[in-house]
N, C-alpha and C positions, 0 to 999 in steps of 0.2 A: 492470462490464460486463455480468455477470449479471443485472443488474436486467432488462434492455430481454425476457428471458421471464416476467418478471410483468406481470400486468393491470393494466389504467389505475389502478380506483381502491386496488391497493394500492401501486401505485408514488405517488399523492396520499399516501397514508399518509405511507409514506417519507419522504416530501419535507415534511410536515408536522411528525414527528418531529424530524428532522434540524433542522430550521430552529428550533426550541425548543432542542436539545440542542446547536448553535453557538452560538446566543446565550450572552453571556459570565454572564446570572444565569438561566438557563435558563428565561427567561420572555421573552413581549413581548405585547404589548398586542394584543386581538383585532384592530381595524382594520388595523394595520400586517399581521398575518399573513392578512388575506386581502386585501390590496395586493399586498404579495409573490407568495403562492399563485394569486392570482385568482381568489379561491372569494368566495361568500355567504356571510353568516349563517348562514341551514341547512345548509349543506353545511361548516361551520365543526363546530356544535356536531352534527352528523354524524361527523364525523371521528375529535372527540375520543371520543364514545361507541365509535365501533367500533375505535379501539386502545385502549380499556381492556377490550374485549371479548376484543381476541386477546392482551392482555396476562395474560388470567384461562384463555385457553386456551393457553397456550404456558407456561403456571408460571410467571410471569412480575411477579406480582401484587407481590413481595418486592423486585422489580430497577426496577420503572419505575410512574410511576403518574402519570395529566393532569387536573389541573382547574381551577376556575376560580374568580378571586376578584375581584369587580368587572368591571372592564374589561380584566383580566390572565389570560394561560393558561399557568398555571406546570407546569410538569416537576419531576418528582419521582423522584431516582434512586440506588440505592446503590451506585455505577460498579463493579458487577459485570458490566457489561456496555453495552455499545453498542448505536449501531444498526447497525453489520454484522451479532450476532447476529439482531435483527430481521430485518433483510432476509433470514439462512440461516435461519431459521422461516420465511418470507413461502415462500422456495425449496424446501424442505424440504416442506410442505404443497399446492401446486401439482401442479396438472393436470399440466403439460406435463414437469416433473421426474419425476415419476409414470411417464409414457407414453417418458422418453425413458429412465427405468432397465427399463422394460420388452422396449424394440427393442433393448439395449445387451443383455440378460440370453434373447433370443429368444423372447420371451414375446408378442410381440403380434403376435395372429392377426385382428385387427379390429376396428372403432372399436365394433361393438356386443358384440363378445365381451369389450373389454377394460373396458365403461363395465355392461355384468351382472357382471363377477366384482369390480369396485368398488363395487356399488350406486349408481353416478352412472348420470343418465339418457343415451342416447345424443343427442340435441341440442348438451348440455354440453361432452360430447368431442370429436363433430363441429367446434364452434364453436372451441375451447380449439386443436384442430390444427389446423388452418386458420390463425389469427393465428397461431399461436406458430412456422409454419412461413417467414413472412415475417421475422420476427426474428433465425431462427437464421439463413436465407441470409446475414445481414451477418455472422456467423460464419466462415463459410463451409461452412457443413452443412445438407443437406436431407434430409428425411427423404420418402421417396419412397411411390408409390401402393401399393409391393408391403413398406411399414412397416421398411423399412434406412434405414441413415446413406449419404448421396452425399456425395461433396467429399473434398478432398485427406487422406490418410491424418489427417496431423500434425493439420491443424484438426479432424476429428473423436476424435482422440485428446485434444488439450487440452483441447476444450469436456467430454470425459466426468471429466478428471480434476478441473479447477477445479471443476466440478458437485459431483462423488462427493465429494473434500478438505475443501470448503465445507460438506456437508451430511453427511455423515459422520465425519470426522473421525476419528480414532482406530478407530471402529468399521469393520472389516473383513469383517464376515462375509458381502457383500456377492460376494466373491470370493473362494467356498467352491471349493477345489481349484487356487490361481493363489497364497493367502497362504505358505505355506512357503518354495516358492522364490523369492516377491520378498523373505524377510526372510534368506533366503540371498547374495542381491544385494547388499542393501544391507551386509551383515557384510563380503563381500568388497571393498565400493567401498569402505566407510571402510579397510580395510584397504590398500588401494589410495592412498588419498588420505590416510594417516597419522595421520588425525584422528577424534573422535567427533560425526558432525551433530547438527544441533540436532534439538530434538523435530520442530521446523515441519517443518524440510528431511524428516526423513525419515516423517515423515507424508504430504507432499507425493509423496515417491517412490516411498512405498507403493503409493500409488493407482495414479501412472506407470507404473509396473511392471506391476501387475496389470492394470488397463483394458490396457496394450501386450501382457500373456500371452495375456490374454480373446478379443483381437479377432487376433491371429495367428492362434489357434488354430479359431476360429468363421468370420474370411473369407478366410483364408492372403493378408492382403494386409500388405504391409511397407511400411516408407518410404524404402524402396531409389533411386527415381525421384525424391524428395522433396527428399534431401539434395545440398548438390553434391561432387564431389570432394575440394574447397579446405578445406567443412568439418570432412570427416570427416579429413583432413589433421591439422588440429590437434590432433587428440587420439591420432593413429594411435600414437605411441610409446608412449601408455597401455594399448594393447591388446595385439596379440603375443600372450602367454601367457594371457594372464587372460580373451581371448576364449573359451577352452574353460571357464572358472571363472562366465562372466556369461552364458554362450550362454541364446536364446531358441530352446526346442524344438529344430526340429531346421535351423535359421538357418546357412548360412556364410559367410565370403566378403565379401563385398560389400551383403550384404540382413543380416549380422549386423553389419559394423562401422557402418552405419546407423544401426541400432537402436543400439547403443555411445554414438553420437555427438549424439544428444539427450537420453540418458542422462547424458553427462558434461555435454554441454553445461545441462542444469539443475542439476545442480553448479555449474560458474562463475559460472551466473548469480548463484548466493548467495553466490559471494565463496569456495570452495570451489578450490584448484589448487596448483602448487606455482612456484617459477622458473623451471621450465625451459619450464610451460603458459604464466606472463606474460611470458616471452621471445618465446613464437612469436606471440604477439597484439599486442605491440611490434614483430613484423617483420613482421606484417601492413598492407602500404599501405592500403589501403582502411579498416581496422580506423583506425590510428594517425593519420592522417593525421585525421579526425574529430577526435579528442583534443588535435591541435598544434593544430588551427581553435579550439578549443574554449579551450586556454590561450589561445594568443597575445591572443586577443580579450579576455579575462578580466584581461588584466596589462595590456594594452593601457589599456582601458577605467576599468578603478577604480585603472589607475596604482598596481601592487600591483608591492615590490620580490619579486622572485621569490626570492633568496637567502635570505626569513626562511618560505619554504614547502616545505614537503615535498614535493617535486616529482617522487621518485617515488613516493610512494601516491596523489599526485594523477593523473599518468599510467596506475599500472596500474589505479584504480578507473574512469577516465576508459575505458581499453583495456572493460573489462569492460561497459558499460554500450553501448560503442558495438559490441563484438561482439551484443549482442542487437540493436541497431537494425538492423545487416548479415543475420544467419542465423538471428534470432527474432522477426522484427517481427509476425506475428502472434501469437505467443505474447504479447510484452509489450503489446499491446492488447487481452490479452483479461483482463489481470491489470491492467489501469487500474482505480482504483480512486478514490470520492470522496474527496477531503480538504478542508477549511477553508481555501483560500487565504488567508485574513483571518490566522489568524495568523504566516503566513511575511511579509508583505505589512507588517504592524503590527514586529515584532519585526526581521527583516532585511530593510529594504527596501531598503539596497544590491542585494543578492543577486536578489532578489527582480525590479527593475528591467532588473538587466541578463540575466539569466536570460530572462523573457520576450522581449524585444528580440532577444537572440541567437537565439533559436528562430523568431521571424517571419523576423529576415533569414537565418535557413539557406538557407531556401526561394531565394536568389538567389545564393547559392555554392556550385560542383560539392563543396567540400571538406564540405557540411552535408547530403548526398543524404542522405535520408533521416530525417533529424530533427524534420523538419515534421510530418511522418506518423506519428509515433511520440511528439509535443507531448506530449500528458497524462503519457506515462510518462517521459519523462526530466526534464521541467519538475520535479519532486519530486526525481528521481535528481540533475538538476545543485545543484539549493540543498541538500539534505542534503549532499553531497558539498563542499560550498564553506564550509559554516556548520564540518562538520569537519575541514576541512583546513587552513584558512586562519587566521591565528592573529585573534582579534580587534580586534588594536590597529592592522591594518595597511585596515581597512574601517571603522572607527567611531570617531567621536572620543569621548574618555576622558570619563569619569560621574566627577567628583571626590566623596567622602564622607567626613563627617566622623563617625566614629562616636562616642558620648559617654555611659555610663550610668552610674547611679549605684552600679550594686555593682561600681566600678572596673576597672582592668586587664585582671584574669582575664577577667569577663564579657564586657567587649569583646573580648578576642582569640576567645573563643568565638562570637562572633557574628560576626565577623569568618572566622572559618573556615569556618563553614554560609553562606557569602558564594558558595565552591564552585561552589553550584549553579545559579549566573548565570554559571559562566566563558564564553558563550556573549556576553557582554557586556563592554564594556571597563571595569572599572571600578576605579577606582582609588583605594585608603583614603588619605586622609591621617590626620596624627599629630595636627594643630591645625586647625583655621578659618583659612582663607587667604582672598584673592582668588578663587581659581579652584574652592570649592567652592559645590558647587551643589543637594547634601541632607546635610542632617543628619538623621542617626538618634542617637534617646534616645528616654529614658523619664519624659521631664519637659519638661512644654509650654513650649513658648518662642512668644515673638513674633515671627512671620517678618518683620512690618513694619519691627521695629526692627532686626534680622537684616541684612536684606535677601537672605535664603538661603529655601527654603522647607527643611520638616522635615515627619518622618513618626515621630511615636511608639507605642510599643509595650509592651504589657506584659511581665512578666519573670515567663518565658522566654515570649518569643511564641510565641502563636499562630499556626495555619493560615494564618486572618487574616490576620495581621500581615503574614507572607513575600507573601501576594498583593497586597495594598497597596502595600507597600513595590516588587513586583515591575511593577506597576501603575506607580506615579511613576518609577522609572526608566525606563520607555519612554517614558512622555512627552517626560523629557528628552531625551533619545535622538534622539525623533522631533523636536524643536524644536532640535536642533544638527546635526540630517542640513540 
């Protein structure tokens, strides 16, 4: 969602990266990627020059590298890294990041005073605010003639945190005089919530924390008005005591359990609560009632026996996803984020199928308010959520294999066991060559003709290779018995 404050031609980048580093041999042929992109020739071998450029300026040289061989534009990577790094370099270097950690920190007294103490000229800034000021309005943040943040507390709170988490990361220094007591916060809220968060999570709330100490204390404005009653309901038994343990300054009442309550409530969001939290969002109509739409449709549809699924961590992950479409629905559009549809698409296109379907038809039933709107981020939240919850055998018909190698027994049952890591797939070993098998794996070429099976051979112990090939022709089959 952050991309849309980068500039055109680095958001081309992006998008030219990206579309190399999808491709399943991390290459494709010039014409095809300027069919795609809609670029020229020159604006082709433009593109690639200027990301090997910010790949030599960003240290980068080691992780990623584009050139050309014929008619092909191969990508070159040691997956230490993606391109969402890229894109937090592209963010990280940027005018408008720049200028927005500067209104954040009271530091900008003027597009010429701020573009002399950077050595940019003032046209640049001039020009860089002015775009990037139409951008963030679909945020919901403007940044105004006298250089403040306008718009509703919560949206300028989030847009600083995803910012600062993305481009800072661990590095805090950022919120010199605000870090002790958010890492006081957080000691009490794990203590609160029984558990230890993850790095992510509390790197995330680092920042929360701090940007929410930052700006109480710089515009004394709360998100007391922001929140509703019903929300901060849900967590109210959490607080009681602990509101004097987590207090913001000098917060009480009502402008502190506020604050409380998007605090905890980014917890849940990670999956973070205890029973008695997925009790009160089970007795939430409007919450739960999303979730029964959501089954019913889902058992309905792929004709799933419900009694061989987990049907409450289907509900409470269900409860949790739909409390954000209720009382975070800008928050979770502002954490949309790309992903490769093609391989949810190629891999479970059950899921996949109906997953999209069910989100266009939200839109014409009361019990789906808000699901439409909120498309990008749950369309990943529903198929993650299905792919793990639902056992395989009950969406995909069975992959028959016949496994056969020549350093006997042992080796097969070991290769059979690093099988594992497909359980995402139905697949099911046979002992012998039947009827109903459909690959054989060995290590010695046979005749599929004579077979009448196809087969995938492998050296011993395979290869990398080998698992992607092998992982390769199961989908096929897959996809030619869906």
């Amino acid at each position: 969602m952050l991309e849309i404050l980068l500039d055109k031609n680095t958001v081309r980048k992006l998008n030219f990266f990206r579309t190399l580093e999808e491709s399943p041999s991390l290459s494709e042929r010039a014409k095809i990627m300027m069919d795609k992109l809609e670029m020229s020739e020159y604006l082709l071998t433009k593109t690639i020059q200027e990301l090997n450029h910010d790949f030599n300026k960003f240290n980068l040289t080691e992780v990623f590298n584009i050139y050309t061989r014929d008619d092909e534009i191969i990508l070159e990577e040691s997956f230490l890294a993606t391109s969402d790094y890229l894109e937090e370099c592209y963010l990280g270097q940027s005018h408008i990041c720049g200028i927005i950690e500067s209104i954040f920190l009271n530091e900008f007294i003027s597009v010429n005073d701020y573009a002399v103490n950077h050595f940019i000229s003032y046209p640049i800034i001039y020009r860089e605010l002015k775009h990037r000021r139409e951008a963030l309005k679909t945020l919901g943040v403007t940044i105004t003639k006298q250089f403040q943040f306008f718009g509703k507390e919560r949206d300028i709170r989030n847009l600083l945190t995803l910012l600062f988490s993305k481009i800072y990361k661990r590095d805090f220094s950022l919120y010199e005089g605000y870090r002790t007591k958010a890492t006081e916060q957080i000691n009490q809220l794990e203590r609160i919530f029984d558990t230890t968060f993850s790095e992510k999570v509390k790197t995330e709330l680092m920042h929360q924390l701090c940007v929410s100490q930052s700006r109480l204390k710089t515009t004394a404005k709360t998100v007391a008005d922001e929140v509703s009653q019903e929300h901060i309901d849900f967590f109210f038994p959490m607080m009681g005591f602990f509101s004097e343990e987590l207090r913001f300054g000098n917060l009480r009442g009502d402008d502190l359990r506020a604050e409380l309550t998007l605090v905890y409530s980014e917890l849940l969001r990670n999956g973070y609560g205890n029973q008695k939290l997925f009790g009160k969002l089970r007795e939430n109509s409007e919450i739960h009632q999303r979730s029964q739409y959501f089954v019913g449709e889902v058992v309905s549809k792929l004709k799933l026996d419900i009694t061989k699924i987990d049907v409450e961590r289907l509900y409470q992950e269900l409860d949790i996803i739909h409390f954000q479409v209720v009382y975070l629905p800008k928050r979770s559009q502002m954490i949309e984020r790309r992903i490769d549809v093609s391989y949810f698409e190629d891999t479970y296109n059950t899921f996949f199928q109906f997953t999209r379907h069910f989100i266009l038809e939200s839109q014409y039933h009361p019990e789906g308010k808000g699901i439409w709107e909120s498309a990008i981020f749950v369309f990943y939240q529903y198929i993650l959520l299905l792919i793990t919850v639902i056992p395989p055998d009950l969406y995909s018909s069975p992959i028959y294999i016949y496994v056969d190698f020549s350093l006997g027994k042992l080796y097969n049952d070991y290769i059979i066991k690093n099988m594992s890591i497909l359980t995402s797939l139905n697949i099911v070993v046979e002992s012998h060559l039947s009827d109903q098998t459909m690959l054989i794996l060995t290590d010695t070429y046979l005749e599929e003709a004579a077979l009448g099976v196809a087969s995938v051979v492998w050296l011993e112990p395979p290869r990398a290779r080998d698992w992607s090939v092998f992982a390769t022709k199961i989908l096929e089959i897959q996809k030619s018995e869906s």
